[in-house]
N, C-alpha and C positions, 0 to 999 in steps of 0.2 A: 560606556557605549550604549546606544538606546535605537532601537528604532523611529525612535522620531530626529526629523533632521534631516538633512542629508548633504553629503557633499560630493562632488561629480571625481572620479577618478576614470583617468585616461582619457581629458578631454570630456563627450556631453556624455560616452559611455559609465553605465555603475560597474560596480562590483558589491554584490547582495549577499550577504549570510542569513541562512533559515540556522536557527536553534531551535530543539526541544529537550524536556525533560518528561519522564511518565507522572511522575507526583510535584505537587508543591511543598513537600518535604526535600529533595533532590534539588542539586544545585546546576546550575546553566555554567558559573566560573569557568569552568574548564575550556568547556567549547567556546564562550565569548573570547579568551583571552586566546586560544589560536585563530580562532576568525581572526582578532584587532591584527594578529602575528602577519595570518595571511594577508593584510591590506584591506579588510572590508571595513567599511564608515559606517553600511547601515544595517542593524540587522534583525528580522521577525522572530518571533520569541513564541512559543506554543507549550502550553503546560497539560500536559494530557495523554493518554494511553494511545501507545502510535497505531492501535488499530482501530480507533474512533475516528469514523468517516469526515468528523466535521472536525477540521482544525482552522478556524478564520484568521490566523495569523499566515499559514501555509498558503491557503488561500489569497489574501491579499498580496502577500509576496511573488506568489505567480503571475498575478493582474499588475504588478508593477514594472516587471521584466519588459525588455525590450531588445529588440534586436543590438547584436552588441554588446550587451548585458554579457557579464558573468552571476552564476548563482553557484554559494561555496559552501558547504556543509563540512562537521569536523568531520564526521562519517557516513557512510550510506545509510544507516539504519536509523538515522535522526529522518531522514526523508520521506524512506518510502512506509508504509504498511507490511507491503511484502515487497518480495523479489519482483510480481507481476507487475505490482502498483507503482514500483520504485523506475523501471523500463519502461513501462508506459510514459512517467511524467518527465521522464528525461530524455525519452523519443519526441515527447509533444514540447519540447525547448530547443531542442536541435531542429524541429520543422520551423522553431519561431526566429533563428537564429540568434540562440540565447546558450551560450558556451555553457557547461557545469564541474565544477571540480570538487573532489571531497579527498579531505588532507590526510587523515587515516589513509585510507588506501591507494592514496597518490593517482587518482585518476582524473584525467583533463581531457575533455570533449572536445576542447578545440586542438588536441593533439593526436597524430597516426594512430599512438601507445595508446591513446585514451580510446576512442573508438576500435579499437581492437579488443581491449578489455570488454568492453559494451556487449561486445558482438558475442563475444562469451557466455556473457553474464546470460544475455538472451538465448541462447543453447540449451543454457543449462536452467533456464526457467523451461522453455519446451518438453526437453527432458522429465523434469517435476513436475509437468502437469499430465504427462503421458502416463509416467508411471503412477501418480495417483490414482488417475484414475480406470488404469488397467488391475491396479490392487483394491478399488473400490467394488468392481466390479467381479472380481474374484470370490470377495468376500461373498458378496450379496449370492454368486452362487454358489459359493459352500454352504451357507445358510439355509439357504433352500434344499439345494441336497439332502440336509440332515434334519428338513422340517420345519425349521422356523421357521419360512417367510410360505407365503401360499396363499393362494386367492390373492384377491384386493383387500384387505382390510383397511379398517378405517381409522383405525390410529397410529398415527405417527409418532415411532418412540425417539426417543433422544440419542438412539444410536444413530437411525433414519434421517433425523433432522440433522446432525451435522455430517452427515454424507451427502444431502441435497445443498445444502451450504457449500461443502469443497466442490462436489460436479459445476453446483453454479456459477462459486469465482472460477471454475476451470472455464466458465464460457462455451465451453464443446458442443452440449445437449440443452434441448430447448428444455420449458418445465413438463409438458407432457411426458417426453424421455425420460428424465430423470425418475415422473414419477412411476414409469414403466419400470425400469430399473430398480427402485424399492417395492416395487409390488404395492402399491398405493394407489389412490384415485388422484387426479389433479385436483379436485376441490377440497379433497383430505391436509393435500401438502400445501397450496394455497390458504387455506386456513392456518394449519400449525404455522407456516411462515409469516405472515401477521401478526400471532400471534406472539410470537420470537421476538418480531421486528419491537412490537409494543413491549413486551418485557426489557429489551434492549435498552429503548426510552428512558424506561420507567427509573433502571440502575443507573445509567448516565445521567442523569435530571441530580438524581438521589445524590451520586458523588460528587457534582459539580459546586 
């Protein structure tokens, strides 16, 4: 089975399988042969760390869908990044009216059961981001309480830097806030995040 090809099931509707694995050591088999199980003919194939933003096989799969479409994963976590990232692209397929199922967890979008599951899942992401970041911010004032943090200072440590990472996938607080919240200046965090971002690069370049 290959994603190239295609052949139409249920009439001019598809039915699409996304595959991924994290290394090219790791084998796809598993998941390809329950896709072939579930009826998919065509399917994108992604080799790569499911938290690297760029998967252009995930991508193209998206830009293929159509209304009608089904899109079928062996399991949720071939899909999303996160919880957030995984609600988001499965909100933005039911605006497309593009159904989604994933065999693992027996969930189906075009059914009651299936969007009742969703509705959950998205709860209990709200939840996780709440609590985040009420324990991010806790921290930060314990911190302070017993000293570390005070004034603005100008360097941002690596505890800092991925606290303004989690506030910022939490979406909540702009970057001034956040950088209020570590006690930093905005062009302190604005630079370390650049920075970040280029190192980011530089590894993914490296292991690709």
């Amino acid at each position: 089975m290959s994603s190239e090809g295609f052949e139409s099931v249920q009439g001019m509707n598809e039915v699409i399988g996304y595959a991924r694995v994290s290394t090219g050591g790791q084998d796809l088999t598993l998941q390809l042969d329950a896709l072939e199980a579930a009826g998919v003919k065509r399917v994108f194939q992604d080799v790569g760390s499911g938290s690297l933003r760029s998967r252009p096989q995930l991508d193209a799969c998206l830009e293929r869908l159509r209304e009608g479409d089904t899109l079928i994963v062996w399991r949720l976590d071939r899909l999303g990044r996160s919880l957030r990232h995984l609600l988001s692209v499965i909100a933005e397929l039911d605006d497309r009216g593009v159904a989604f199922r994933s065999l693992t967890e027996t969930i189906d979008t075009s059914t009651a059961a299936g969007q009742l599951h969703l509705h959950l899942f998205a709860a209990l992401a709200e939840f996780e981001r709440s609590l985040g970041l009420e324990r991010t911010r806790a921290g930060l004032q314990a911190a302070r309480e017993r000293g570390r943090v005070g004034g603005r200072p100008t360097v941002v440590t690596d505890r800092k830097l991925a606290a303004a990472l989690a506030m910022r996938e939490q979406g909540e607080l702009t970057m001034s806030q956040i950088a209020e919240e570590l006690g930093v200046s905005p062009a302190s965090l604005y630079r370390r995040l650049a920075r970040h971002r280029h190192e980011t690069d530089v590894r993914e370049t490296a292991a690709a």
